[in-house]
PAFIRO-170226 format. One line per 8 residues: their letters; for each residue x negated, y, z of C-alpha. Coordinates in Angstrom, 3 decimals. Example, Ala and Ser with C-alpha at 12.3 -4.5 7.8 and 13.67 -1.06 7.14 Angstrom:
BEGIN
AS = -12.300,-4.500,7.800; -13.670,-1.060,7.140
! end
This chain:
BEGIN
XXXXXXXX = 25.914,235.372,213.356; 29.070,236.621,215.070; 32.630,235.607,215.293; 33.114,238.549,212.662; 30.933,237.166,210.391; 31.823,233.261,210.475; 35.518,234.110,210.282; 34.533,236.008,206.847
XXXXXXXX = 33.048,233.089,205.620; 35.657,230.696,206.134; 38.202,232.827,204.461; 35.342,233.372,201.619; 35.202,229.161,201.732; 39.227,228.701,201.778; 39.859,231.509,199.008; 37.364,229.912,196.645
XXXXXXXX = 38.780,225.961,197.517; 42.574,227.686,196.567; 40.746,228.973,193.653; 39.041,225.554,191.788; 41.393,224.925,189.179; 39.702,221.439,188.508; 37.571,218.650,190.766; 34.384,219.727,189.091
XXXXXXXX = 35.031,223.452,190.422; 36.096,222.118,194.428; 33.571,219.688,193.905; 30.872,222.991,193.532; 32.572,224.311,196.222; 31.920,221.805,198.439; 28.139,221.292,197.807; 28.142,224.958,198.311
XXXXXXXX = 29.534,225.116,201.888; 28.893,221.350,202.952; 25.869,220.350,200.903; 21.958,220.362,202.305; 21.757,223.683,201.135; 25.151,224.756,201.935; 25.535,227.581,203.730; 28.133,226.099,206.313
XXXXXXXX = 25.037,223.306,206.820; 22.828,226.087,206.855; 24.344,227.658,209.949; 24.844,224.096,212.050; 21.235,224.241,211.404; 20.703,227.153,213.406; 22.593,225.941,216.651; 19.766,224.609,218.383
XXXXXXXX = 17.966,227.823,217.736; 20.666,229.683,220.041; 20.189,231.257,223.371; 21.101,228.053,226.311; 23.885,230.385,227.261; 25.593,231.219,223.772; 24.744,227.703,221.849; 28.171,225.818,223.063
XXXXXXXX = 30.323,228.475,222.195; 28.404,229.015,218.565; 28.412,225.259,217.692; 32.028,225.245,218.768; 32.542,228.312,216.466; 30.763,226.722,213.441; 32.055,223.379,213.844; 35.784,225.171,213.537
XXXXXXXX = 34.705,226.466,210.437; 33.559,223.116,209.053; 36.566,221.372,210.236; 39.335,224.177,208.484; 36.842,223.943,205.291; 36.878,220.260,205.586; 40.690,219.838,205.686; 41.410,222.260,202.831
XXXXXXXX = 39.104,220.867,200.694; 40.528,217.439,201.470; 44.094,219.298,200.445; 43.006,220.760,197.355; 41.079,217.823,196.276; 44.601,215.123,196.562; 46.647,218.717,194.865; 44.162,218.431,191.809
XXXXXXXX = 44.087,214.857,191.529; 48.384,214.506,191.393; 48.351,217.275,188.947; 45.844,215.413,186.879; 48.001,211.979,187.017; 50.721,214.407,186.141; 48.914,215.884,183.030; 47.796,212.221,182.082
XXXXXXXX = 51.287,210.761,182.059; 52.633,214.052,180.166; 49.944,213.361,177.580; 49.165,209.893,177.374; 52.472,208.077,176.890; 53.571,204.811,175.519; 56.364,203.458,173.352; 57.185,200.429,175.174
XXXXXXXX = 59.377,199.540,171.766; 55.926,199.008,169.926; 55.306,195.057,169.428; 52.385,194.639,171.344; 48.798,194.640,169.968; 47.240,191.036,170.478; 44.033,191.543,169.210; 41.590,189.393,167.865
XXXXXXXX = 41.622,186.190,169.830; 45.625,186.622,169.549; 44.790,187.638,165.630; 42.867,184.510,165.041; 44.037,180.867,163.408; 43.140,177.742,162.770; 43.022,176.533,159.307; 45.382,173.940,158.882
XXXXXXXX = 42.420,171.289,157.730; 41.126,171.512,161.175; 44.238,171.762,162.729; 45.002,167.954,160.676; 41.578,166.403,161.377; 41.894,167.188,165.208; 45.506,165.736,165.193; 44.349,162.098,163.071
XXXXXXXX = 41.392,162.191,165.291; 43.628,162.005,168.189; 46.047,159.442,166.830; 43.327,157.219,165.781; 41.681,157.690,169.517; 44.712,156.461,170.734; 44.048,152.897,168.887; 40.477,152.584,170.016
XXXXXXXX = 38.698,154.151,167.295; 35.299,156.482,167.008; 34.188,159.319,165.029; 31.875,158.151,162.668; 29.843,161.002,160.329; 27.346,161.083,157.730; 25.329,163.264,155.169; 27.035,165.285,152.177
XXXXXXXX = 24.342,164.438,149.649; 23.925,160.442,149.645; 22.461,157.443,147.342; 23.697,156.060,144.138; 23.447,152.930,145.888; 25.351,153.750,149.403; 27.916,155.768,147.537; 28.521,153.221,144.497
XXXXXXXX = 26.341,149.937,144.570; 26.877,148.603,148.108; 30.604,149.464,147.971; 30.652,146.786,144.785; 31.460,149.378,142.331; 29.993,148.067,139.443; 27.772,150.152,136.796; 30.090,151.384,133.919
XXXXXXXX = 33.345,151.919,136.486; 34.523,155.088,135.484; 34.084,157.114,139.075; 29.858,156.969,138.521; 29.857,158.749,135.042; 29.049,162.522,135.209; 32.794,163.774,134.583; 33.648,162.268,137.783
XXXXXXXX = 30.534,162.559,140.321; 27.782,165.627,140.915; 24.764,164.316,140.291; 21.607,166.020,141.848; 18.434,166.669,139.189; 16.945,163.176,139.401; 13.245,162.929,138.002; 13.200,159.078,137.332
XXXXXXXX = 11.601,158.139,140.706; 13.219,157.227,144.003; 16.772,156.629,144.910; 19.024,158.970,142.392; 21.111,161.453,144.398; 24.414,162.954,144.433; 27.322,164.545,146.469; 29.663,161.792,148.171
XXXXXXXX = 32.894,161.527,146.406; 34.559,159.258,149.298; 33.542,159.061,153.123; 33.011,155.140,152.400; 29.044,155.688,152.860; 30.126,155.958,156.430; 31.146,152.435,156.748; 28.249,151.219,154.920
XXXXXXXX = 25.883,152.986,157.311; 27.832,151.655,160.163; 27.857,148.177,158.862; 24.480,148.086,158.019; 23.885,149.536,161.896; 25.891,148.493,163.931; 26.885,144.566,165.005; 30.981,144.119,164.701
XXXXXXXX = 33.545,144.893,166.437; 33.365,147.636,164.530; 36.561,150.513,164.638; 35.194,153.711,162.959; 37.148,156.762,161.360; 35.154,158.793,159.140; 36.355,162.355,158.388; 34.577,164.839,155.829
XXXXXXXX = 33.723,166.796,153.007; 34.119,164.739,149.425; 33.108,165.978,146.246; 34.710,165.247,142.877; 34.755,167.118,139.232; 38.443,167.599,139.464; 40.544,170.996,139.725; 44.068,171.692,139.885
XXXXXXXX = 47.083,172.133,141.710; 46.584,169.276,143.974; 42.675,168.455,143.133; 40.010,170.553,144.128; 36.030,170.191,143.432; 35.723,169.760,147.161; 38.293,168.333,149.819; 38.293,166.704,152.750
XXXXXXXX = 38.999,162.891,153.395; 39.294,160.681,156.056; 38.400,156.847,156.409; 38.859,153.859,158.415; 36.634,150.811,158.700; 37.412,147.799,161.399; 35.363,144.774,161.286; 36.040,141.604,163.619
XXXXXXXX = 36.513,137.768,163.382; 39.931,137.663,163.679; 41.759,141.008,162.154; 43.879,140.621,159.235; 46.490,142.227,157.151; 49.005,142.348,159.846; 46.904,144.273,162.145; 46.434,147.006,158.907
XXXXXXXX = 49.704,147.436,158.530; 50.511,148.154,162.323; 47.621,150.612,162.440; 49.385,152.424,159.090; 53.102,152.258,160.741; 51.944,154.057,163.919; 49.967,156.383,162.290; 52.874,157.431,160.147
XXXXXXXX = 54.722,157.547,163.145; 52.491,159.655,165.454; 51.359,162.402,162.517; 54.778,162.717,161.298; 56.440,162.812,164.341; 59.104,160.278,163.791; 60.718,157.960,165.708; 60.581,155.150,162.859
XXXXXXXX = 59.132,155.257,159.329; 59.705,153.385,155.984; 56.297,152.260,154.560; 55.900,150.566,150.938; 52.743,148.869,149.966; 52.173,148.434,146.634; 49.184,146.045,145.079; 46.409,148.100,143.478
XXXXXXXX = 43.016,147.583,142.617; 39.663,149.207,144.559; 36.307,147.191,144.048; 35.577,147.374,147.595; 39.008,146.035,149.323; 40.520,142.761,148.240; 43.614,142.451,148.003; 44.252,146.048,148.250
XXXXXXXX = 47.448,148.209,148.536; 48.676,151.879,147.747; 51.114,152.813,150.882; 53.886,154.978,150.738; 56.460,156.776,152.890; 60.125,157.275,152.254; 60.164,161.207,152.502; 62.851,161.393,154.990
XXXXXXXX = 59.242,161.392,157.113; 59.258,165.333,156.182; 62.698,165.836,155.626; 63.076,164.962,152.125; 64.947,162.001,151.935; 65.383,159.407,148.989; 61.648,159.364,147.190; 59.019,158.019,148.029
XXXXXXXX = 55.499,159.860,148.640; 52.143,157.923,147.927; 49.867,158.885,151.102; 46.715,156.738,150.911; 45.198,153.521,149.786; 44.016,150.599,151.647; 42.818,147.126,152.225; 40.949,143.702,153.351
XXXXXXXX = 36.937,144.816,153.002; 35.557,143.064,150.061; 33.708,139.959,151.205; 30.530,141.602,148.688; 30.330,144.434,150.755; 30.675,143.092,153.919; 27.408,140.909,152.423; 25.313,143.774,150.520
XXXXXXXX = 25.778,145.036,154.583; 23.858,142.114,155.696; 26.954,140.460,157.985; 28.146,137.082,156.893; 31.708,137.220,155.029; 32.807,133.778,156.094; 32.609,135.062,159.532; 33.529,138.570,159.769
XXXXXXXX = 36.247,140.136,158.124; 38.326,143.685,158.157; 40.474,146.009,157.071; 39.507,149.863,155.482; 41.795,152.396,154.241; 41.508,156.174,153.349; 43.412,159.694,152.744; 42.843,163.325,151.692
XXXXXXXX = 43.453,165.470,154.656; 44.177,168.270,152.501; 47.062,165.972,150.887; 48.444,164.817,154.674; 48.578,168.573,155.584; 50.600,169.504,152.428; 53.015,167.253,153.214; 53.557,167.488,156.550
XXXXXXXX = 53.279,171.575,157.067; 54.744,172.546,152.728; 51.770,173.431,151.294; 52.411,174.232,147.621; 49.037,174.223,146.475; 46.086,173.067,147.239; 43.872,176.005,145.932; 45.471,178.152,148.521
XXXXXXXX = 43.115,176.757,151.429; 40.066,177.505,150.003; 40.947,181.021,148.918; 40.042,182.712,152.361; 43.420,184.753,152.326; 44.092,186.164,155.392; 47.980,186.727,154.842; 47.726,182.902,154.117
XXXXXXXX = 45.972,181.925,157.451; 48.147,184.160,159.229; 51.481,181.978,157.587; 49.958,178.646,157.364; 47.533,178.726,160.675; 47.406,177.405,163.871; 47.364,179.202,167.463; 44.162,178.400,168.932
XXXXXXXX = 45.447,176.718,171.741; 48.270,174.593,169.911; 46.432,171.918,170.512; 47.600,168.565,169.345; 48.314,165.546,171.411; 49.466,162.608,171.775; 52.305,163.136,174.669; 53.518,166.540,173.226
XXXX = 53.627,165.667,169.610; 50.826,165.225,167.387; 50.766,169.279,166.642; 50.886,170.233,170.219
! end
């Protein structure tokens, strides 16, 4: 080929690299010139084909080709790609003023049920207690019997308690109303010291405002030789203290009746807890074990002895976070969760506050 003809093609080459409007166009271009087929490859092919005396002079001449094809196409190429960024930022632009999207992990809450177990949980870790957990569906006799609640009490007639179909054989079945099988199933388990909590579903026929046919409850159980009503009270003060988030609480126990604690108290809280000063607000019940059920657990009552108490979750988290109703948390309302939840990572401890 001569000089005539290699000087045509390169201002063939550099007239169709001006030419490409886009990078798929150059990039055709340069597959077409540079590739293994391309007829700028085609002709450095040919080089060792040449004459001795001509074959510097035509690789010199061809490489000059490839290098001036070379640098335009690296031109045209960076040319296409700023206009592109150009077109992009002409096209694609954003209104920084728009709140920003978080998506679903930023979307997402915690109900405030879990957000109130994991904080008591915590509180009562503090103190030295464990998680303690059991089945839904229990025994007339771990739910009722062993807890010394007596045949014709009120709470084991069917207006009170779901039974399960019961065909007259075996142990008659039913959904827990109270956590309290816990502790029996501890007791009856495990050699004292005991310190349990036991958080979990309950089931009751009851619906209103405040009373749902399922809630959540948690209990404590500690069993020892040497704890008494003192120690109960302590363990009630700082709990008040920690999951309200008060420096110093008013408590008021009140004498009441359970068949499994004797004596046994209702506690309350001066509402200035929540910010609601000058009535009281009845929180949970409590008491010295029974000496029968520490026996029907098979320990010996004139040498252990304890303290239980219990409270609705649901009821704690009212009060604490103004929860009108209780119905509301089982509704699955999103505009709800989004008001009344948690941030996934607010979690709650003991240093920064019980709610994180």
């Amino acid at each position: 080929m001569s000089t005539s003809d290699l000087g045509q093609l390169e201002s063939q080459l550099l007239k169709d690299i001006a030419a490409a409007t886009d990078l798929a166009a150059l990039d055709g271009v340069r597959v077409g010139a540079l590739g293994k087929s391309g007829s700028v490859s085609g002709l450095m092919a040919q080089i060792g084909k040449q004459p001795p005396e001509s074959r510097k002079a035509f690789g010199a001449a061809i490489n000059a080709v490839k290098s001036a094809v070379q640098a335009a196409l690296d031109e045209r190429k960076a040319s296409l790609e700023a206009a592109a960024v150009d077109a992009r930022l002409a096209s694609e632009r954003a209104d920084v003023t728009l709140p920003v999207r978080l998506g679903p992990l930023g979307e997402g809450r915690i109900h405030p049920v879990s957000q109130v177990f994991d904080e008591v949980a915590e509180i009562f870790a503090d103190m030295g207690f464990s998680v303690a957990e059991g089945p839904d569906i229990e025994t007339d006799d771990l739910n009722f019997t062993r807890l010394n609640i007596p045949p014709e009490h009120p709470a084991r007639q069917e207006h009170d308690t779901f039974y399960l179909n019961h065909s007259g054989e075996g142990a008659r079945m039913l959904l827990r109303t109270h956590t309290s099988p816990v502790q029996i199933r501890t007791m009856m388990s495990q050699k004292p010291p005991i310190r349990i909590i036991a958080p979990g579903r309950v089931y009751r026929c009851d619906s209103d405002q405040t009373h749902t046919p399922m809630f959540h409850q948690i209990e404590g159980l500690v069993i020892d030789e040497t704890t008494h009503m003192g120690h109960l009270k302590w363990v009630l003060e700082e709990f008040a203290k920690a999951f309200f988030e008060v420096d110093d609480v008013k408590m008021r126990f009140r004498a009441s009746h359970f068949p499994f604690t004797e004596p046994s108290m209702e506690v309350d809280i001066d509402a200035a807890a929540i910010g609601k000063p000058g009535r009281w607000l009845e929180i949970l019940g409590s008491g010295m074990v029974h000496p029968n059920v520490i026996r029907n657990c098979g320990l010996d009552p004139e040498r252990y002895q304890g303290f239980a108490f219990g409270m609705g979750l649901d009821r704690i988290a009212m009060l604490k976070y103004g929860i009108p109703d209780l119905r509301d948390m089982f509704a699955a309302d999103l505009r709800w969760m989004r008001h009344y939840g948690f941030n996934a990572l607010d979690l709650p401890t003991i240093s920064g506050g019980a709610a994180g």
